[in-house]
C-alpha positions as CSV (number, residue, x, y, z in Angstrom):
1,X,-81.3,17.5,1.1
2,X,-81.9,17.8,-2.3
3,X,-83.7,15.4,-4.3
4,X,-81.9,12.4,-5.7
5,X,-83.9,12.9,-9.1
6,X,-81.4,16.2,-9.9
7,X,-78.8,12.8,-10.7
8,X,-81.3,12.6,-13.7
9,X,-79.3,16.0,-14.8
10,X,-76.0,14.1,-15.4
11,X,-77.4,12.4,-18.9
12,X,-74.7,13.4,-21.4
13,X,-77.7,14.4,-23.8
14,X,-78.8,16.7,-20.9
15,X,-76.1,18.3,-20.5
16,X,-75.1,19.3,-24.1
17,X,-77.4,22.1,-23.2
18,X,-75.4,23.3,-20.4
19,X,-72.4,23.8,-22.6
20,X,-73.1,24.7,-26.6
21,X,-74.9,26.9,-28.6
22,X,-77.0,27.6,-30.0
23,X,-78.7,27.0,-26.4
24,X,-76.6,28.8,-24.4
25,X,-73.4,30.5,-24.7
26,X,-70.1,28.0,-26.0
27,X,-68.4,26.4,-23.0
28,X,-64.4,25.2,-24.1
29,X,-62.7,22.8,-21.8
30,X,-61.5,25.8,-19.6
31,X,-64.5,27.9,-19.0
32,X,-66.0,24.4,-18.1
33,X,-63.0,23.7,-15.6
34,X,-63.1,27.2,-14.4
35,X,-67.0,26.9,-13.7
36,X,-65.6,23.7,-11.8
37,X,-63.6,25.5,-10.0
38,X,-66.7,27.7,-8.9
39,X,-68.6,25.1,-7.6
40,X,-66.2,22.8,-5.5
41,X,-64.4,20.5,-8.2
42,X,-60.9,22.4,-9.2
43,X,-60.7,19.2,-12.2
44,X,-63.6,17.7,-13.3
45,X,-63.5,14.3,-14.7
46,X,-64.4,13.5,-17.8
47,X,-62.7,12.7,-21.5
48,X,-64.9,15.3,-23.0
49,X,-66.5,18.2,-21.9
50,X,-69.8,16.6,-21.7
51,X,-68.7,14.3,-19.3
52,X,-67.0,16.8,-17.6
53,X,-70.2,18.9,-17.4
54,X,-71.7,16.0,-15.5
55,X,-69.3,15.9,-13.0
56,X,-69.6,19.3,-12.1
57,X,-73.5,18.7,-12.4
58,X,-72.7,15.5,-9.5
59,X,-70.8,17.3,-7.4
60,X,-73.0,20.0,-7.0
61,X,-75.9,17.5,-6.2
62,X,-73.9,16.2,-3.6
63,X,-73.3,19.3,-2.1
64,X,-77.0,20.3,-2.2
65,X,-75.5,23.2,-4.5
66,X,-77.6,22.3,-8.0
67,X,-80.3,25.2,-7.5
68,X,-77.2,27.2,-7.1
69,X,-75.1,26.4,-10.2
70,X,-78.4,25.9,-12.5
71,X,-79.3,29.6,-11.4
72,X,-76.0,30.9,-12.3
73,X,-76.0,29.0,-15.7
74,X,-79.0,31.2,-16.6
75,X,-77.8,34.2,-15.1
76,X,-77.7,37.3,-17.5
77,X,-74.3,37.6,-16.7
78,X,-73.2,34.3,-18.0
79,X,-76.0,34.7,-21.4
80,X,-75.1,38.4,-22.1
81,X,-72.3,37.3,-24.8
82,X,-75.1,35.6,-26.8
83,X,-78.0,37.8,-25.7
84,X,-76.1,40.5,-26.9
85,X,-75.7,38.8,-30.2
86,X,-79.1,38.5,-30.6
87,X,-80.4,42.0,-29.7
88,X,-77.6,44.0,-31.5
89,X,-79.3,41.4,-34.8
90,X,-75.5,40.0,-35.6
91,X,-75.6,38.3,-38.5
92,X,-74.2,34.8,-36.7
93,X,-76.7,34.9,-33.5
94,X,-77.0,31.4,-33.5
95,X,-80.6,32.0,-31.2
96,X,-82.2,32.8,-34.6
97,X,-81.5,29.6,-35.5
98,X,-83.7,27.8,-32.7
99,X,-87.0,28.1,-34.6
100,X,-89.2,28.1,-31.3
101,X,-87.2,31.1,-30.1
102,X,-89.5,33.9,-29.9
103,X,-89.1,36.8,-27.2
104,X,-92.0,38.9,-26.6
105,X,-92.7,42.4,-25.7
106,X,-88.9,43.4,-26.7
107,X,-88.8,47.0,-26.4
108,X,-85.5,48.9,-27.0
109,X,-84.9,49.1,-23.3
110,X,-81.7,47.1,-22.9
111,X,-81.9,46.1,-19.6
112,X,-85.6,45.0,-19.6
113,X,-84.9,43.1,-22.8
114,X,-82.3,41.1,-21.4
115,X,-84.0,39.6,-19.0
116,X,-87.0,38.9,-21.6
117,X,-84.4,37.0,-23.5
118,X,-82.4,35.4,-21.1
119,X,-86.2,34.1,-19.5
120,X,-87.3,33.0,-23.2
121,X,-83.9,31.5,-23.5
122,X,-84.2,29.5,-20.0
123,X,-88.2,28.2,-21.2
124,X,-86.3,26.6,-24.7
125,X,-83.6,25.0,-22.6
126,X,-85.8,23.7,-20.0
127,X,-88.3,22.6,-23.0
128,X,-85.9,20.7,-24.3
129,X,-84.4,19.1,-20.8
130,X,-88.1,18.3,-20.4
131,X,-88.3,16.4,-23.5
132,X,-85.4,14.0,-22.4
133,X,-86.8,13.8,-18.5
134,X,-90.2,13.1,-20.1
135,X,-89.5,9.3,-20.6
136,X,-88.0,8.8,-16.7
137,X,-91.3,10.8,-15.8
138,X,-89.8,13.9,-14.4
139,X,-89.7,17.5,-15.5
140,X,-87.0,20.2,-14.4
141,X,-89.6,23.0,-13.1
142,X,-87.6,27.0,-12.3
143,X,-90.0,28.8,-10.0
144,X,-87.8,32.4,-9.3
145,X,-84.4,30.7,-8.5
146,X,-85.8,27.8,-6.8
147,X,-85.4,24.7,-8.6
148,X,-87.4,21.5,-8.4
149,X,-87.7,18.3,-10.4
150,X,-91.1,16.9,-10.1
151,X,-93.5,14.2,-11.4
152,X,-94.5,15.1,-14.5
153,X,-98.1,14.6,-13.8
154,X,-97.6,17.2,-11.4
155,X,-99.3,20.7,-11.1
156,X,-97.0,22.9,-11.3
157,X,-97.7,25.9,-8.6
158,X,-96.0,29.1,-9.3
159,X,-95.3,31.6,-6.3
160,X,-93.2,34.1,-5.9
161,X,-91.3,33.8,-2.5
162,X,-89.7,36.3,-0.6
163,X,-86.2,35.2,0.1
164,X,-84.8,36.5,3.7
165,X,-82.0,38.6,3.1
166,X,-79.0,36.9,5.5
167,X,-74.8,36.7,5.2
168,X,-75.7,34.2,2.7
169,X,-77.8,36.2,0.8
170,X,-75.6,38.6,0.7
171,X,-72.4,37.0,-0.1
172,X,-74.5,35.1,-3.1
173,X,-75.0,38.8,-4.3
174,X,-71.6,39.8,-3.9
175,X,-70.5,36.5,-6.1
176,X,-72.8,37.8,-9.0
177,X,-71.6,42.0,-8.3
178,X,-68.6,40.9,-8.7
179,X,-68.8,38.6,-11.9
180,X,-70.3,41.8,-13.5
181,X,-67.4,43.5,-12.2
182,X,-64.9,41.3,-14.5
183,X,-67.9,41.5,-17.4
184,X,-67.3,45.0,-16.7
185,X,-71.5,45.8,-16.4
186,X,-70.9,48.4,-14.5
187,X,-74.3,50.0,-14.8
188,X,-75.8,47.1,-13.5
189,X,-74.1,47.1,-10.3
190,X,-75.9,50.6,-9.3
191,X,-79.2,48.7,-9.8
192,X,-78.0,46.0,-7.5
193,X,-76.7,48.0,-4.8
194,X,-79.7,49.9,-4.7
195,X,-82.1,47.0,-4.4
196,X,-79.9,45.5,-1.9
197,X,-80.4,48.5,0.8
198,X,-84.1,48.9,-0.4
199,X,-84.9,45.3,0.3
200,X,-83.1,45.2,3.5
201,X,-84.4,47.9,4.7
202,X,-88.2,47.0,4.0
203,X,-87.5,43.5,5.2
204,X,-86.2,45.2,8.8
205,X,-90.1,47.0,8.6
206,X,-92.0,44.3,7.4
207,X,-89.9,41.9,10.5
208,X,-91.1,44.6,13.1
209,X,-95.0,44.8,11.7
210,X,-94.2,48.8,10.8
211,X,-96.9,50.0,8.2
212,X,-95.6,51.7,5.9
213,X,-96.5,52.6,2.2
214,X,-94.7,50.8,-0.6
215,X,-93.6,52.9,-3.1
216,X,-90.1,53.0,-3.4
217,X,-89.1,55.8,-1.2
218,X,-86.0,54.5,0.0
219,X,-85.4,57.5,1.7
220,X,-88.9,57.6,3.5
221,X,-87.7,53.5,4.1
222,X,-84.5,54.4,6.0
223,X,-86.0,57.0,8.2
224,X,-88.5,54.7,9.5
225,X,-86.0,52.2,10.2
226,X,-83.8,54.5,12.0
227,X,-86.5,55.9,14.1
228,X,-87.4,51.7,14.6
229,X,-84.3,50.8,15.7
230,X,-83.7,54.0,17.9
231,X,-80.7,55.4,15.7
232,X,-80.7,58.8,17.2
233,X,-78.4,60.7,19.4
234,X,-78.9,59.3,23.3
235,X,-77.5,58.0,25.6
236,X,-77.1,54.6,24.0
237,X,-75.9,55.4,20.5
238,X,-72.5,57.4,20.7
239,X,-72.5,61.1,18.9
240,X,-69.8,60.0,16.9
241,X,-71.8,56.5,16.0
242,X,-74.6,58.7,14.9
243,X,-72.3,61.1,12.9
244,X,-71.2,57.9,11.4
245,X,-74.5,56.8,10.4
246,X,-75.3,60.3,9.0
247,X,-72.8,59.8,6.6
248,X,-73.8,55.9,6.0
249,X,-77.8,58.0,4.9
250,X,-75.8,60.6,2.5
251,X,-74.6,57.1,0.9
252,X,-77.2,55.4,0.5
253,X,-79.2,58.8,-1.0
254,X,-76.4,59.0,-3.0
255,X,-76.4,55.4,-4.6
256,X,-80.6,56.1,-4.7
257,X,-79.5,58.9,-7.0
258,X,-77.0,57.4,-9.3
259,X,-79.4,54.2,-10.0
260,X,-82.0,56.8,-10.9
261,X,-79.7,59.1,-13.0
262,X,-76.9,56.6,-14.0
263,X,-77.4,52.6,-14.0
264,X,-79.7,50.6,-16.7
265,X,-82.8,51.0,-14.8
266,X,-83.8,54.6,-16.2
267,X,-83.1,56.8,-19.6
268,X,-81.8,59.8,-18.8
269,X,-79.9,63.0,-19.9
270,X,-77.6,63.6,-17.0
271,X,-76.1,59.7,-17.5
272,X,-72.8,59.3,-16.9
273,X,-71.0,56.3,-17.3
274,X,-69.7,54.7,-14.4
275,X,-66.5,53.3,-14.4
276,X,-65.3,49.7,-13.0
277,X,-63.7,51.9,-9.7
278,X,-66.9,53.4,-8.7
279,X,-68.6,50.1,-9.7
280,X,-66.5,48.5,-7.4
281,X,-67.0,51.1,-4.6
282,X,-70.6,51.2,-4.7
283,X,-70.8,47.6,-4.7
284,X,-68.7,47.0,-1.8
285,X,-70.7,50.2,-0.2
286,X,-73.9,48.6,-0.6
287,X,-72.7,45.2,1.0
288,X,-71.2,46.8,4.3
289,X,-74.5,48.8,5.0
290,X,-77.2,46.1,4.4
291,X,-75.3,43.5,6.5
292,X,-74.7,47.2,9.2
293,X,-78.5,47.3,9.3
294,X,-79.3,44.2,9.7
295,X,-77.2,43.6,12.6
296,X,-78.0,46.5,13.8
297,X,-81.9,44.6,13.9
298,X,-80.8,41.8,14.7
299,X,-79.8,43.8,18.1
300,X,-82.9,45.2,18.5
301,X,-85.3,42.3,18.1
């Protein structure tokens, strides 16, 4: 269960920041009830979409679901409108009006600089949350995408845990590959995809104490964990099985090769831009062979 101090996050003033700029991109009565709609509460109540915002906020406590919806509020998917704003230097990026605003280590690199704004962006909101929790004598801490409210005369610890990759895990990433899908960030969806087999397959190594070297082989990854879990031609694993996986390893070289050539990870010259079909394919791809391997360990443990 969560604790009941997330109800603090239902204060009107609180969640202002939730829904207006310049904080955080504008929320109008619809996105809000569509967000609603996300989270478990087709119609929110409220008169206004402050109070409305709260609701949403509530249910989500009650559901044990307010790590979730505070993690996709800060998602670079939901900030890229105004992020955008900010790095293309339009004229009415209202995130140069916030005067404790102040990315660092902005580089050019698009992709790494949207994550260094939509992090500075998250430390301002949560400053400002903090300011209104300080007189109940909480503070809203983010460590990762785990979410806490503490005393706030507590240490705050920062670790970075390793979240087990499960069906959950993986439908949480198909949610977000598929939000970037209708933002039509294509190129980010090869990075995804990517990760998603990578991690899954040193997860399956690191679950069976292989030793391996970490260096982001993912080829060198998958042939360990084929040779692990006995995926070769016997008399258990069917020839046309194997031929099967064969063609599972020419996909997953191939999406290895198209985040290192074509998604926002890496410059290159032989980019080419991916289109919302193959985006769609390669995220869909990526989903059916991490949750294929790990049942295929969950077999053989």
């Amino acid at each position: 269960m969560e604790s009941a101090k997330f109800e603090l996050l239902e204060n009107t003033d609180i969640t202002t920041f939730f829904i207006d700029r310049p904080w955080i991109v504008y929320r109008t009565n619809s996105n809000i009830d569509s967000l609603g709609f996300r989270f478990g509460v087709p119609n929110p109540e409220g008169s206004n979409r402050a109070s409305k915002m709260s609701s949403i906020i509530a249910a989500a406590h009650a559901n044990n679901r307010t790590g979730a919806l505070l993690t996709f509020l800060f998602s670079t998917s939901q900030l890229r409108p105004i992020i955008t704003e900010y790095l293309n230097r339009a004229p009415y990026s209202q995130l140069n009006e916030i005067e404790e605003f102040n990315p660092v280590g902005l580089s050019g690199d698009v992709s790494k600089d949207i994550a260094i704004v939509a992090n500075e962006i998250q430390r301002v909101i949560l400053e400002k949350i903090n300011g209104i929790l300080l007189y109940s004598g909480a503070k809203l801490v983010s460590n990762s995408n785990s979410w806490s409210i503490i005393s706030v005369d507590a240490e705050v610890t920062i670790s970075v845990p390793t979240q087990r990759i499960n069906a959950g895990y993986i439908s949480e990433l198909l949610s977000h590959g598929l939000d970037a899908l209708k933002d039509e960030d294509f190129d980010s969806i090869v990075t995804k995809s990517r990760t998603l087999i990578e991690d899954v397959f040193l997860q399956i190594l690191e679950d069976n104490h292989i030793q391996f070297k970490q260096n982001g082989n993912i080829t060198q990854y998958r042939n360990l964990v084929i040779k692990l879990l006995g995926m070769r031609p016997s008399e258990v694993w069917n020839p046309r099985i194997t031929k099967m996986v064969s063609h599972l390893n020419a996909i997953t070289d191939l999406i290895a090769e198209m985040r290192n050539k074509d998604s926002d990870a890496h410059a290159s010259s032989e980019r080419v831009k991916i289109q919302a079909a193959e985006a769609e394919l390669l995220l869909n791809t990526s989903v059916s062979l991490a949750t294929y391997y790990l049942r295929i360990n969950d077999r053989h443990l």
